[in-house]
Biotite code that builds the C-alpha atoms (Angstrom):
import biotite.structure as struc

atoms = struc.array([
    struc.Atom([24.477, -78.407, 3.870], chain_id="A", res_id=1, res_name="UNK", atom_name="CA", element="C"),
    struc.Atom([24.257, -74.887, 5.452], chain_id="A", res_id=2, res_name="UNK", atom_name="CA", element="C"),
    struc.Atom([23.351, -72.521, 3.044], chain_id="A", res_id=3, res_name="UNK", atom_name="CA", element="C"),
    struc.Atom([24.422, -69.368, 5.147], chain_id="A", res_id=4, res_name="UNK", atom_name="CA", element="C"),
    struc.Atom([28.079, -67.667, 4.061], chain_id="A", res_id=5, res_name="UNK", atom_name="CA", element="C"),
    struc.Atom([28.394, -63.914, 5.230], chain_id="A", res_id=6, res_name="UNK", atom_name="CA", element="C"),
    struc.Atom([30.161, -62.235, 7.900], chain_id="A", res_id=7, res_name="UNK", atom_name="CA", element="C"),
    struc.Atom([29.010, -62.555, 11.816], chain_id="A", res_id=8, res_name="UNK", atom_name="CA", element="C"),
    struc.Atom([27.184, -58.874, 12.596], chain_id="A", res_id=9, res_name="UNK", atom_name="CA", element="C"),
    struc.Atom([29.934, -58.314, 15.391], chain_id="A", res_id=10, res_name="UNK", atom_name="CA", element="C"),
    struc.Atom([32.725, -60.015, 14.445], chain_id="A", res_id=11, res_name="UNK", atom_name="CA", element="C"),
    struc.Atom([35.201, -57.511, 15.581], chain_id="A", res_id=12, res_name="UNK", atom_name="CA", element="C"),
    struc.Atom([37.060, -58.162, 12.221], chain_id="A", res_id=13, res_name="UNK", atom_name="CA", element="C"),
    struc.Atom([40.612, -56.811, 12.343], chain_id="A", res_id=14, res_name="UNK", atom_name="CA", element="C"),
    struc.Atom([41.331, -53.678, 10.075], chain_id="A", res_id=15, res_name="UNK", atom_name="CA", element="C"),
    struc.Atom([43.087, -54.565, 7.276], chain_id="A", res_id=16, res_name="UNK", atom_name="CA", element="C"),
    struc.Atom([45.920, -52.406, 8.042], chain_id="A", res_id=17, res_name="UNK", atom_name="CA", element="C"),
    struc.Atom([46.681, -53.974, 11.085], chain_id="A", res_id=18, res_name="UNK", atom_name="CA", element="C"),
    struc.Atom([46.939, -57.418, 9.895], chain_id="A", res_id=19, res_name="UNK", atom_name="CA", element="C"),
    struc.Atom([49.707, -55.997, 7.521], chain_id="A", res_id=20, res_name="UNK", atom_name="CA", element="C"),
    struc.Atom([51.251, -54.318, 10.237], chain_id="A", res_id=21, res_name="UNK", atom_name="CA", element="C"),
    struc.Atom([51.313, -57.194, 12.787], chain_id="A", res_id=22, res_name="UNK", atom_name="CA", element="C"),
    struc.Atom([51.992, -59.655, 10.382], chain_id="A", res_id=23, res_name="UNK", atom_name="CA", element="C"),
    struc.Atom([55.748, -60.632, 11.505], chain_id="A", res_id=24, res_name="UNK", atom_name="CA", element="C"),
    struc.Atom([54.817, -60.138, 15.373], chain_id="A", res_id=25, res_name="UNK", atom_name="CA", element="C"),
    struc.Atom([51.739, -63.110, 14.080], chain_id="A", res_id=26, res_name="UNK", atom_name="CA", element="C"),
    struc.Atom([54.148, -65.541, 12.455], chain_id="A", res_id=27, res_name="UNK", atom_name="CA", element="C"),
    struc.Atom([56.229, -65.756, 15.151], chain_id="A", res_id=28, res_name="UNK", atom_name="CA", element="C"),
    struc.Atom([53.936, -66.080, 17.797], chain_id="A", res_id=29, res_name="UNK", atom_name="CA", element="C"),
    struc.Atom([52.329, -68.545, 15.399], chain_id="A", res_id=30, res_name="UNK", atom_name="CA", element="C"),
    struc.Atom([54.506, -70.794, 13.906], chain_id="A", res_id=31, res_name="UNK", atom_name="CA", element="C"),
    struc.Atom([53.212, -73.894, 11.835], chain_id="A", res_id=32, res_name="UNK", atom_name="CA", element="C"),
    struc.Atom([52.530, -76.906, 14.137], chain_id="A", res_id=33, res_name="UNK", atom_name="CA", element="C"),
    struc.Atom([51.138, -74.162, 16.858], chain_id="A", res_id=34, res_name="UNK", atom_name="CA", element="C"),
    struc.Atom([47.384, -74.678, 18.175], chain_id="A", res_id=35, res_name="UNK", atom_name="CA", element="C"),
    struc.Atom([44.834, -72.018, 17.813], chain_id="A", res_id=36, res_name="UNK", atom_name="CA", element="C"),
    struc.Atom([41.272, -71.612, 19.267], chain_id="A", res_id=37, res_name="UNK", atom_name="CA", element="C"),
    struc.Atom([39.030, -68.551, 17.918], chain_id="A", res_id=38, res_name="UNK", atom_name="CA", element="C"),
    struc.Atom([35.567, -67.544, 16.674], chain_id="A", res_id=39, res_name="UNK", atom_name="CA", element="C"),
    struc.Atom([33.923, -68.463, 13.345], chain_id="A", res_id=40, res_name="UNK", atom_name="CA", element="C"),
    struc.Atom([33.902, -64.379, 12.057], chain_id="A", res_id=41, res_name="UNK", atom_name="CA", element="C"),
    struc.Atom([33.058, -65.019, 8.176], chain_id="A", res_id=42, res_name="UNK", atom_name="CA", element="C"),
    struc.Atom([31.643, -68.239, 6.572], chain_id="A", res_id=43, res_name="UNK", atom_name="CA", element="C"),
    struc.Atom([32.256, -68.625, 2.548], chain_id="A", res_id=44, res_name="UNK", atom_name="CA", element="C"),
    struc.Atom([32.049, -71.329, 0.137], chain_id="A", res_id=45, res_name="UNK", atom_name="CA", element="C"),
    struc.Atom([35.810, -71.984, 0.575], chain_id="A", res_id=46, res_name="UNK", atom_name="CA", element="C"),
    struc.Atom([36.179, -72.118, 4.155], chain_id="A", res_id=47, res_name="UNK", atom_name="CA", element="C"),
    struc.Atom([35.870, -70.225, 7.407], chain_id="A", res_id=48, res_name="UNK", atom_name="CA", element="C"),
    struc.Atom([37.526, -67.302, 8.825], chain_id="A", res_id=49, res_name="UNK", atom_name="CA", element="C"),
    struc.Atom([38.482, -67.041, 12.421], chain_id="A", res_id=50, res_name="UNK", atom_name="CA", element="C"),
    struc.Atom([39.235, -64.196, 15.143], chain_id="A", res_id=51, res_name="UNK", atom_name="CA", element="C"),
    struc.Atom([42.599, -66.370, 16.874], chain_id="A", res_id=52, res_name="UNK", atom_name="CA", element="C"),
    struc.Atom([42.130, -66.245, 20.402], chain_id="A", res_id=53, res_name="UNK", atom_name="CA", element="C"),
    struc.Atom([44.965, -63.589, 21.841], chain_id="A", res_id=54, res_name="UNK", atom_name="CA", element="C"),
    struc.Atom([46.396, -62.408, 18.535], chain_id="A", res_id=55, res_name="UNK", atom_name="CA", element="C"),
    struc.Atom([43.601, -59.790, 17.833], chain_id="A", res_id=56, res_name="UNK", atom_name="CA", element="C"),
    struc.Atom([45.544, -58.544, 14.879], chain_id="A", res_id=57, res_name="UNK", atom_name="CA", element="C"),
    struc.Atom([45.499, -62.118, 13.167], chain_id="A", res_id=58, res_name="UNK", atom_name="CA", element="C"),
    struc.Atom([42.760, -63.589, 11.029], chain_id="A", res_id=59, res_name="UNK", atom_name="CA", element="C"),
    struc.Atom([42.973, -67.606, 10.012], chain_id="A", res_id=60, res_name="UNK", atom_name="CA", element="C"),
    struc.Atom([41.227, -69.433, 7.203], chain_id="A", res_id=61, res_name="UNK", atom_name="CA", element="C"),
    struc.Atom([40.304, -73.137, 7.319], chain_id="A", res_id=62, res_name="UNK", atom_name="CA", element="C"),
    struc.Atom([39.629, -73.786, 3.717], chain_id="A", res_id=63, res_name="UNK", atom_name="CA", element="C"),
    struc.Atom([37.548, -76.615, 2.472], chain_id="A", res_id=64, res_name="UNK", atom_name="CA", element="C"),
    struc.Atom([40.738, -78.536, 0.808], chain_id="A", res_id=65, res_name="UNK", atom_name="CA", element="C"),
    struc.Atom([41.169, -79.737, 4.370], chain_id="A", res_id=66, res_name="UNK", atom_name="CA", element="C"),
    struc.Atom([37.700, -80.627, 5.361], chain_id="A", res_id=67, res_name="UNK", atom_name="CA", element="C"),
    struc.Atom([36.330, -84.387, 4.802], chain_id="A", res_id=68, res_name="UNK", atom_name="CA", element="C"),
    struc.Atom([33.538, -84.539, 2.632], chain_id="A", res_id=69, res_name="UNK", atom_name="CA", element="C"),
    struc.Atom([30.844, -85.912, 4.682], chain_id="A", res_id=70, res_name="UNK", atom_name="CA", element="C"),
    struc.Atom([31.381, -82.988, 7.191], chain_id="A", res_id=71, res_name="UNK", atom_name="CA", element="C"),
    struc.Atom([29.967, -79.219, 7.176], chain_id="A", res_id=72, res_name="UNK", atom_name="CA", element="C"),
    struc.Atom([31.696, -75.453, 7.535], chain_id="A", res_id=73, res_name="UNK", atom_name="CA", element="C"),
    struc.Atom([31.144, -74.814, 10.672], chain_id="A", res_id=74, res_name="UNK", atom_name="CA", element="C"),
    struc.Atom([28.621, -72.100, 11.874], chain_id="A", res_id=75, res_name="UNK", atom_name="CA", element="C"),
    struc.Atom([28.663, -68.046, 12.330], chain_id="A", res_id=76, res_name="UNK", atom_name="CA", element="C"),
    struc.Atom([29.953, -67.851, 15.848], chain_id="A", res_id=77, res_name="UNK", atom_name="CA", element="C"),
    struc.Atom([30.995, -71.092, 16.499], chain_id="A", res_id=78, res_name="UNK", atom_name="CA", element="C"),
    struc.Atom([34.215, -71.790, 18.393], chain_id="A", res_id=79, res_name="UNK", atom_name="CA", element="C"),
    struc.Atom([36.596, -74.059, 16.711], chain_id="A", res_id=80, res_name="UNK", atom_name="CA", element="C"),
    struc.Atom([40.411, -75.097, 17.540], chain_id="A", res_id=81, res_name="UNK", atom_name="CA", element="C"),
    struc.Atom([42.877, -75.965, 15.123], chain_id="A", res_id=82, res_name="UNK", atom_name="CA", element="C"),
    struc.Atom([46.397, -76.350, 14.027], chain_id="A", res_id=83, res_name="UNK", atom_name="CA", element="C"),
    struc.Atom([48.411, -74.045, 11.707], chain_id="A", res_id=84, res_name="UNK", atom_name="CA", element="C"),
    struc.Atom([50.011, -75.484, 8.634], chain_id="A", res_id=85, res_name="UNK", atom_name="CA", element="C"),
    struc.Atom([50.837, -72.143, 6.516], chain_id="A", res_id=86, res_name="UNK", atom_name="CA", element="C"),
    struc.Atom([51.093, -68.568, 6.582], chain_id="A", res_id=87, res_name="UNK", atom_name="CA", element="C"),
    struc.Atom([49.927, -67.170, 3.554], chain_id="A", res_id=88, res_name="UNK", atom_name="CA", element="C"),
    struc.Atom([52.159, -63.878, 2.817], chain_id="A", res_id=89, res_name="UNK", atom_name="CA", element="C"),
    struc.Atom([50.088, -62.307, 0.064], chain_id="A", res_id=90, res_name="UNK", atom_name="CA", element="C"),
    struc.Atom([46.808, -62.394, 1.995], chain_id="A", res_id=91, res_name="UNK", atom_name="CA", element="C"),
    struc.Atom([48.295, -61.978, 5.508], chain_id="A", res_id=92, res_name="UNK", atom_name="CA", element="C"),
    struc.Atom([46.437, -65.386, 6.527], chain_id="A", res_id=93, res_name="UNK", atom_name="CA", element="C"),
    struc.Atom([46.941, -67.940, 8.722], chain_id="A", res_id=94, res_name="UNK", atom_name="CA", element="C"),
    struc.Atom([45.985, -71.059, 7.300], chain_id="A", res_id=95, res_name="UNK", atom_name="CA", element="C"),
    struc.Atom([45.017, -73.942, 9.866], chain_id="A", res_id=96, res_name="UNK", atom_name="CA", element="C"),
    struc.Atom([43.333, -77.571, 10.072], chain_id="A", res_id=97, res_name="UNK", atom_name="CA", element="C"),
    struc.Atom([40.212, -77.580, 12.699], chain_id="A", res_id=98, res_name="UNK", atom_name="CA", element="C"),
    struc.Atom([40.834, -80.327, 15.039], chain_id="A", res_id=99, res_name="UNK", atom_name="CA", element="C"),
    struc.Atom([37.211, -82.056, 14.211], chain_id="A", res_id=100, res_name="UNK", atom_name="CA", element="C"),
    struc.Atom([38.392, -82.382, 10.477], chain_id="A", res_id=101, res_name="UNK", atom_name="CA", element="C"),
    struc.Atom([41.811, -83.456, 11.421], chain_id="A", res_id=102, res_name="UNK", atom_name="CA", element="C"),
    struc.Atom([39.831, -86.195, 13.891], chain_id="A", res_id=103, res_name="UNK", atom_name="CA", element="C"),
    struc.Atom([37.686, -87.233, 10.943], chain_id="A", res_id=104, res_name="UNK", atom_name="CA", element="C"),
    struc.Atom([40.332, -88.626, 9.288], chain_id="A", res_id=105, res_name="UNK", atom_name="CA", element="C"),
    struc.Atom([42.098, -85.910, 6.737], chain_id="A", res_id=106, res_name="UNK", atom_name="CA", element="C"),
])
């Protein structure tokens, strides 16, 4: 098991402040079912965060409740697709399956 959790050195992480303020324009251009490709940005014990690919105000988790146990978080910089299942309100997070998990049989 990878050992590395941290944030990438240029992740171009979204200010906080305009997650908040782009939240509504996210869920709609987001809504659950939609598919989503972006770039691993932050790598923690509970899952990955992701820069979505043409919402650059948006930040999604893939937490490790979804991922099969013989599999890994992906890597710092990886690109990974998924699809979104929630929008977490209080954190301003979109929460989404990656594909390879989904394929793995969760």
């Amino acid at each position: 098991m990878m050992d590395e959790y941290g944030w990438a050195a240029n992740s171009d992480m979204p200010a906080a402040n305009a997650v908040r303020a782009g939240w509504a324009a996210t869920v709609a251009a987001l809504p659950t079912g939609s598919k989503i490709t972006g770039v691993v940005i932050g790598r923690q014990a509970f899952g990955v965060f992701v820069r979505i690919d043409g919402v650059p105000a948006a930040l999604a988790l893939a937490g490790i409740a979804s991922m099969p146990l013989d599999m890994e978080l992906p890597a710092l910089g990886a690109v990974v697709s998924g699809e979104v299942y929630w929008h977490d309100d209080r954190n301003h997070q979109v929460r989404f399956r990656l594909d390879e998990w989904q394929a793995a049989g969760t």
